[in-house]
N, C-alpha and C positions, 0 to 999 in steps of 0.2 A: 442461455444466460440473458434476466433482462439490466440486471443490475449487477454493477463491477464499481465496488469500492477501492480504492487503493489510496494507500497510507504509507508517506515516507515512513519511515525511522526518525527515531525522536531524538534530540541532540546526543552526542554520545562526546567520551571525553578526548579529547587529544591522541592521534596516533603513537605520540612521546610517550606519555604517559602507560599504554597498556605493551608498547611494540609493535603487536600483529593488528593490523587493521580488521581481519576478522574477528577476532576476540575483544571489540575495544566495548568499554558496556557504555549505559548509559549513564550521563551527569544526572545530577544532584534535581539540574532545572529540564536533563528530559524526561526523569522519571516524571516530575508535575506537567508535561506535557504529553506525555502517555496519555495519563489517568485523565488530562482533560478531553482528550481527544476521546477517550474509552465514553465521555459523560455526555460530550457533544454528538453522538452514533446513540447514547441509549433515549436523550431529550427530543432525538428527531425521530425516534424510533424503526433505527437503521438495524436490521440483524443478520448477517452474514450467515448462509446456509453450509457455507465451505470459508476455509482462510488457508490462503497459501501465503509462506512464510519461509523468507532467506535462511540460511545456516546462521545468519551472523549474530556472534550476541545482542548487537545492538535494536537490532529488529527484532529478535523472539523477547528479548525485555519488551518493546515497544508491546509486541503483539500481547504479550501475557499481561499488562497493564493496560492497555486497554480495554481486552477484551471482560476483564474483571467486570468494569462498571454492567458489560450485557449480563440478560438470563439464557443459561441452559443452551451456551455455545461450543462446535464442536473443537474438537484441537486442533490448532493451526499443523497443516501438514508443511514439513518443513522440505522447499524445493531447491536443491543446490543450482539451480541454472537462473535464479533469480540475483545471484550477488553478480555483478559488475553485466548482467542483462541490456542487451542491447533490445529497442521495440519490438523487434522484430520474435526476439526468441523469446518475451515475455508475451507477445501474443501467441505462437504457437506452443508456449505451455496452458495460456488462459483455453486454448481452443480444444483443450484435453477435457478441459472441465464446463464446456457447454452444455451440457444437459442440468444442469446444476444452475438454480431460477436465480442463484444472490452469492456473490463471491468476492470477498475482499483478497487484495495482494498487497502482502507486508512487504516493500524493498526499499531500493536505493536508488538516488539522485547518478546519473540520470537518463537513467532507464524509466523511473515514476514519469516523470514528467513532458519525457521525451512522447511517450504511452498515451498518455491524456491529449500532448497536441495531437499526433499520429490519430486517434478514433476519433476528436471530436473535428480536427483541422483537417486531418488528411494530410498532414505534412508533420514529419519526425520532429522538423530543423525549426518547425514552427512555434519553438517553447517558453512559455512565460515562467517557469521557476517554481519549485514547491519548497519551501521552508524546511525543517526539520521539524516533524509531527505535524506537518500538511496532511488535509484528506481532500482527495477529489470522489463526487460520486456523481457515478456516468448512469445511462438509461442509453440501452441500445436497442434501435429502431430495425430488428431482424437483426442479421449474421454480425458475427465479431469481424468487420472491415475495417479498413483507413474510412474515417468520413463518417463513419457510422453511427455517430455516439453522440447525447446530447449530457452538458456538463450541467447537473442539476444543482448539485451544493458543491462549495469550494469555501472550508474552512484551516487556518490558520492558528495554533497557538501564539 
């Protein structure tokens, strides 16, 4: 893998509102931060060779809006060990899919985040925060390690 995208999930609504936290969908303003995030990956001409993607609704809306705005992308494989992911077990599923040149990962805060400090810092606990329909996209320099990773784009709805 030289390139690892990852993508929070995009605002979703109220745990009140839906009950199960895994079922909760997206609001009104993360569906328009989806589709931005989907337009921000096709204007820089970012294209995921693989997508892994949490059970959660609110992630496979993110992922399925996003991924709209790309061409001729494959379907996000949906990985249940991505919802409530600590760094560590979101690296040894990303390390499943090494041979694979460009892979984005659809999940949750704060696993996303913790992820990005861990490869680019070398440190978990080292984390500046990803918004909801944050993307980081990384450039890894050899092996998927701590330390390993350089933070090339970092955008924000």
């Amino acid at each position: 893998m030289h390139e690892l995208i990852l993508l929070r999930h995009a605002e979703a609504v109220p745990i009140e509102t839906s009950g199960d936290d895994r079922q909760r969908p997206l609001s009104s303003h993360g569906e328009q931060e989806a589709q931005a995030a989907g337009l921000w990956l096709a204007s820089h001409n970012i294209r995921p060779q693989r997508v892994l993607c949490s059970p959660a609704r609110r992630t496979t809306e993110t992922a399925r809006l996003a991924l709209t705005a790309l061409d001729s992308l494959p379907v996000p494989q949906l990985a249940g060990e991505i919802y409530d992911a600590s760094p560590g077990e979101l690296l040894a599923l990303l390390d499943q899919h090494g041979d694979i040149g460009s892979v984005m990962l659809v999940g949750h805060n704060p696993g996303i985040e913790r992820l990005v400090a861990l490869l680019v810092e070398g440190r978990s606990d080292d984390f500046r925060g990803m918004p909801p329909g944050a993307l980081a996209v990384l450039h890894l320099d050899g092996m998927l390690e701590p330390g390993n990773a350089r933070l090339d784009a970092f955008w924000s709805p």
